[in-house]
C-alpha positions in Angstrom: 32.8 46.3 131.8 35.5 47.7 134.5 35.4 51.5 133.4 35.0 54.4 131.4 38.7 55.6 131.6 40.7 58.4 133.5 38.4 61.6 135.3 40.6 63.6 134.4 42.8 64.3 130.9 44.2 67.3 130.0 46.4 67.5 126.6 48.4 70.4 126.1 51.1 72.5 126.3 52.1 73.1 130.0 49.7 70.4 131.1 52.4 69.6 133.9 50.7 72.4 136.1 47.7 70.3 136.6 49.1 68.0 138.6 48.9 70.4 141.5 45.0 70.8 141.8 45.1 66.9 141.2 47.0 66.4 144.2 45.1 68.6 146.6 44.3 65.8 148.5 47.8 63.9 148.9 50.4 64.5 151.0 52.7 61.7 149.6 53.6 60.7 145.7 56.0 58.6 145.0 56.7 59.2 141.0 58.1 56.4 139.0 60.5 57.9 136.3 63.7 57.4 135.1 67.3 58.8 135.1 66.9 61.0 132.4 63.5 62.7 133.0 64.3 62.4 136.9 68.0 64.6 135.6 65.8 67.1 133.4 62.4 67.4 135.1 62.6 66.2 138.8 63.1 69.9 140.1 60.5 71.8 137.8 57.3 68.9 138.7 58.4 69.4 142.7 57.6 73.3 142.1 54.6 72.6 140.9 52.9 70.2 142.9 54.4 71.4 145.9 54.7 68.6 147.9 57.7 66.2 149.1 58.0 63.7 146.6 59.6 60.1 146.9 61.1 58.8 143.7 61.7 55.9 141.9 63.4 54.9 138.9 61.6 52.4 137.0 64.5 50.5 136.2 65.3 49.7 139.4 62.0 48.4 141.2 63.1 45.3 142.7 59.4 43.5 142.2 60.5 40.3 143.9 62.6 42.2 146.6 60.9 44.1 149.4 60.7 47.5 148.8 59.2 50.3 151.2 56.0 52.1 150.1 54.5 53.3 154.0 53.4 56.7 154.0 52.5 57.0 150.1 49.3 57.9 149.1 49.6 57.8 145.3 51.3 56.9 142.3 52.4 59.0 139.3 54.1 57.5 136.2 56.2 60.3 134.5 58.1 59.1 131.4 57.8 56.4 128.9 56.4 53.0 128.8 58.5 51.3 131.6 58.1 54.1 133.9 53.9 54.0 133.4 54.3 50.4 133.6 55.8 50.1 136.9 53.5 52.9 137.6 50.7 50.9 137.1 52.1 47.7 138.8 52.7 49.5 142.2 49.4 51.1 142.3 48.0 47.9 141.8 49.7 46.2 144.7 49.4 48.5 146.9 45.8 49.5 145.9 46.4 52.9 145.5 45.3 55.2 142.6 48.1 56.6 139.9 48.2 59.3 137.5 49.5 58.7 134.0 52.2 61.7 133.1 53.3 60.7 129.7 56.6 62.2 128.1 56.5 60.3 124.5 53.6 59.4 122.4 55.0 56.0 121.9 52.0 53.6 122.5 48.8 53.0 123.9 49.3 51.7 127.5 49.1 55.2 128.5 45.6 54.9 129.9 45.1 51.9 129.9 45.1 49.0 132.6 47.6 46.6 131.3 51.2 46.5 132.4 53.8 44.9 129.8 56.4 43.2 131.9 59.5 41.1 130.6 60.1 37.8 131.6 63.2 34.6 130.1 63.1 37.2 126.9 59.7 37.3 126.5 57.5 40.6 126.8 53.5 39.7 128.5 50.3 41.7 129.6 49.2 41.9 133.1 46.1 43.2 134.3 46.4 46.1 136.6 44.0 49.1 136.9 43.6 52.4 134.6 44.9 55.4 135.8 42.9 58.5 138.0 44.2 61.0 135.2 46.1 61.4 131.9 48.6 65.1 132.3 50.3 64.7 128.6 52.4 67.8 128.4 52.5 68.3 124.9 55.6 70.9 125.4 57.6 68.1 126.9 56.2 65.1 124.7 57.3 67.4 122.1 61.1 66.5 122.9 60.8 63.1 122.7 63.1 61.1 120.0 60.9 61.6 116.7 61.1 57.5 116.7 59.0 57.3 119.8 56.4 58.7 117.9 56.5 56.5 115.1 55.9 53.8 117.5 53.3 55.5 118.9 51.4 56.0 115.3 52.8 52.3 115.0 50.8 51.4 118.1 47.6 52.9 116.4 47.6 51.7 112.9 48.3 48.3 113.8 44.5 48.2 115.2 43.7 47.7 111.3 44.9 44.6 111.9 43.9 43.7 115.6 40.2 44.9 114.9 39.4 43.1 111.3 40.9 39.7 113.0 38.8 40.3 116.2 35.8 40.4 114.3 36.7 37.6 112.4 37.8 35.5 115.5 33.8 36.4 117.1 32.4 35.1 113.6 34.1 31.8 113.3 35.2 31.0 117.3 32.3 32.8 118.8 35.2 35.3 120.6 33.5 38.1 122.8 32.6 41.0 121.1 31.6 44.7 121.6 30.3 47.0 118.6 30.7 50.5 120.7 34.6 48.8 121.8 35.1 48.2 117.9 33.7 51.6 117.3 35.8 53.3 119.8 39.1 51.6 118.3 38.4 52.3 115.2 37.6 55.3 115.0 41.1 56.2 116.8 42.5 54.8 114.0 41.0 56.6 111.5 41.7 60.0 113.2 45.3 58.9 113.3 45.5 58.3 109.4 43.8 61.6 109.2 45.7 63.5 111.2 49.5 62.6 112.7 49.5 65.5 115.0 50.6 64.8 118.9 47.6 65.9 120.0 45.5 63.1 117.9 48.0 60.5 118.6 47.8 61.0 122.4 43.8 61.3 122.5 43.4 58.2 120.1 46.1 56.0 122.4 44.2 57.5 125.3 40.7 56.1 123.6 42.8 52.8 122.5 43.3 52.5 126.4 39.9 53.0 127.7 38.4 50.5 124.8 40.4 47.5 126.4 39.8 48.8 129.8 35.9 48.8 128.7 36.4 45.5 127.4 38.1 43.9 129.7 41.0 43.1 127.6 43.4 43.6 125.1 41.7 41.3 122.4 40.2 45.0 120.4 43.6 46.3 120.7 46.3 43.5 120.2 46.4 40.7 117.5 48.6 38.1 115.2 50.5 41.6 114.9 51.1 41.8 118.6 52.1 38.1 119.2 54.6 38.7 116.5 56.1 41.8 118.0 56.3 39.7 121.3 58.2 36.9 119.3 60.3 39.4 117.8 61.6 40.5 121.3 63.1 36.9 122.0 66.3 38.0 119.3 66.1 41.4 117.9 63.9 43.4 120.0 62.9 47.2 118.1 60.2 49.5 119.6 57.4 48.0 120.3 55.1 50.0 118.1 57.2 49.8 114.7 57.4 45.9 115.3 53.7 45.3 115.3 53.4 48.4 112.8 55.9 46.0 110.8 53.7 43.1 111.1 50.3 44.5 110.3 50.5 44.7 106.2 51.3 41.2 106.5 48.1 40.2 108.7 46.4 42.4 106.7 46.7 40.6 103.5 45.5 37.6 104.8 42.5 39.0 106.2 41.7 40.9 102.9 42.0 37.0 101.8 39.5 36.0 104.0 36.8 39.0 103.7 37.6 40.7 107.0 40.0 43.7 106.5 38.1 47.3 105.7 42.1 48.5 105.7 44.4 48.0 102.4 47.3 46.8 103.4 48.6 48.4 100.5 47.5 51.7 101.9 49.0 51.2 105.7 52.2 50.4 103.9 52.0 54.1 102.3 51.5 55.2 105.6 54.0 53.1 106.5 56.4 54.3 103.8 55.5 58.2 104.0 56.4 58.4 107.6 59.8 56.0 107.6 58.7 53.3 109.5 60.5 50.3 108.6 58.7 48.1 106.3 61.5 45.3 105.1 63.9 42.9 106.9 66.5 45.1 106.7 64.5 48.0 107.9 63.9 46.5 111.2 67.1 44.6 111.5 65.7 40.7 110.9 66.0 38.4 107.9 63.3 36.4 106.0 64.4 33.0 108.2 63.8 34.8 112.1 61.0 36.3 110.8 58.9 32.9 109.9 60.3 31.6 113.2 59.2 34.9 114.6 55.2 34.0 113.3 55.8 30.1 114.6 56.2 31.5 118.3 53.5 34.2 117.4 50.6 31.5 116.8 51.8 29.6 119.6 51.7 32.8 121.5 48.0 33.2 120.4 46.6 29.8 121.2 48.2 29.9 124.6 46.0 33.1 124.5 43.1 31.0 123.2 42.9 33.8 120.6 42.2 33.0 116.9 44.4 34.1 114.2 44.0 34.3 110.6 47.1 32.8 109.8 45.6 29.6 111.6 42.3 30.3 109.9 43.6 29.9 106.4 45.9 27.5 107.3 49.2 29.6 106.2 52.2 27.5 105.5 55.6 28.5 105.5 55.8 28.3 101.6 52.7 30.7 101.0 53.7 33.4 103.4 57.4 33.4 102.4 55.7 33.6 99.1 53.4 36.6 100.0 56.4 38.4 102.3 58.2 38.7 99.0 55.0 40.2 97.1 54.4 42.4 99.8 58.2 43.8 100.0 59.2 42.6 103.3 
């Protein structure tokens, strides 16, 4: 197992005046951000670690295209998934440690060590390192576009899925395992369906993080549901989170089929439903067609993954889930 997860977290309001004691010992950041955040917070995070800073916007890092990086002596991601991505991306080249400043609660990557990178339409995990620390601000996350934050619960519940097919994936394929991974996972999920507050959301994606970086990879954290969110991003590409929170009930059902799922997918729907997270075609801007097309690329997603999927364990044709799509309200 690589780690135990970031030193350091600190959740709560006016968080952002950590970063100073973190950086005692650096004389050069470069913070990867983007134009927004860099327009509304760029001054303020100056004043407080008191250094000169060297930005980046994470939109434009040319990763194919040299880019100078002498003098800099750590890495801070400050703002939403790209930004932490890139983050995490130059820390790993260049071997240096980051620091995770999140300003949404919109998924799970933000302590965790894999970086979701885009490539001929297609979104893909590689393997960098966790972050040094986790600042999450909860006065700035607080901001944030309300949908982030259903993607980040998205993010969460979706491990109802990712966890019941894991386990089945070790019973029948003789996947790897790990009960206190499983544990840790799973019991972020349940806090979240407890309890939607930012606070809990952060802490459980921080756990959700640290459980694939315990593991070694995503496999806890990311199923079927994921490889169909992926697929999803070829045409009509949504939030991450509320596409593989769109996918779970779905999953679900078939692994209720098969004896594996301690999560009703009638029950994540409610969830689903109570906190407007799109849960038909419409919802989510796709039709009954791209979606089965959608779960084609998804299995072929998973066996390039050589990762076992329910749908391929109960041999689900086109006609039975079109059938079950319709049941379920899709």
């Amino acid at each position: 197992m690589s780690c135990i997860g970031p030193a350091t977290i600190v959740i709560a309001e006016g968080a952002l005046g950590e970063l100073r004691t973190l950086l005692k010992d650096y004389s050069c950041p470069l913070i990867v951000t983007d134009e927004l955040i860099h327009a509304q917070y760029s001054t303020v995070l100056e004043e407080i670690i008191g250094l000169p800073c060297r930005w980046v916007m994470a939109s434009a890092y040319p990763r194919n295209s040299p880019f100078s990086l002498e003098g800099i002596d750590i890495v801070i991601g400050f703002g939403g998934g790209a930004s932490l991505d890139v983050a995490k991306l130059i820390a790993r080249d260049t071997n240096l440690s980051w620091i995770s400043v999140p300003t949404a609660a919109s998924h799970d990557g933000i302590a965790s060590e894999v970086a979701t990178v885009s490539h001929d339409g297609y979104r893909y995990s590689e393997r960098c390192k966790g972050p040094l620390a986790v600042i999450a601000d909860t006065s700035i996350i607080s901001k944030a576009p309300p949908r982030l934050k259903l993607a980040g619960l998205g993010d969460i519940i979706c491990k109802a899925s990712s966890l019941a097919e894991w386990k089945l994936a070790h019973d029948v394929k003789d996947e790897p395992f790990d009960n206190q991974v499983y544990e840790i996972v799973d019991n972020a999920l349940t806090s979240v369906l407890e309890d939607d507050s930012v606070e809990t959301l952060i802490r459980a994606e921080i756990d959700a993080g640290r459980a694939m970086s315990l593991f070694g990879s995503s496999r806890p954290c990311s199923g079927t549901e994921h490889a169909i969110s992926h697929a999803m991003d070829r045409i009509t590409p949504n939030l991450h989170g509320l596409q593989v929170a769109f996918a779970t009930p779905i999953c679900l059902y078939y692994l209720q089929e098969a004896g594996y799922s301690e999560y009703d997918f009638g029950k994540i729907q409610e969830f689903m439903t109570d906190h407007k997270m799109p849960t038909t075609f419409e919802g989510i801007n796709t039709n009954l067609t791209e979606f089965m097309e959608d779960v084609h690329h998804a299995l072929n997603i998973m066996k390039k993954r050589d990762r076992y999927s329910i749908l391929e364990h109960l041999n689900v044709d086109d006609a039975n889930l079109s059938r079950a799509l319709r049941d379920l309200g899709y």
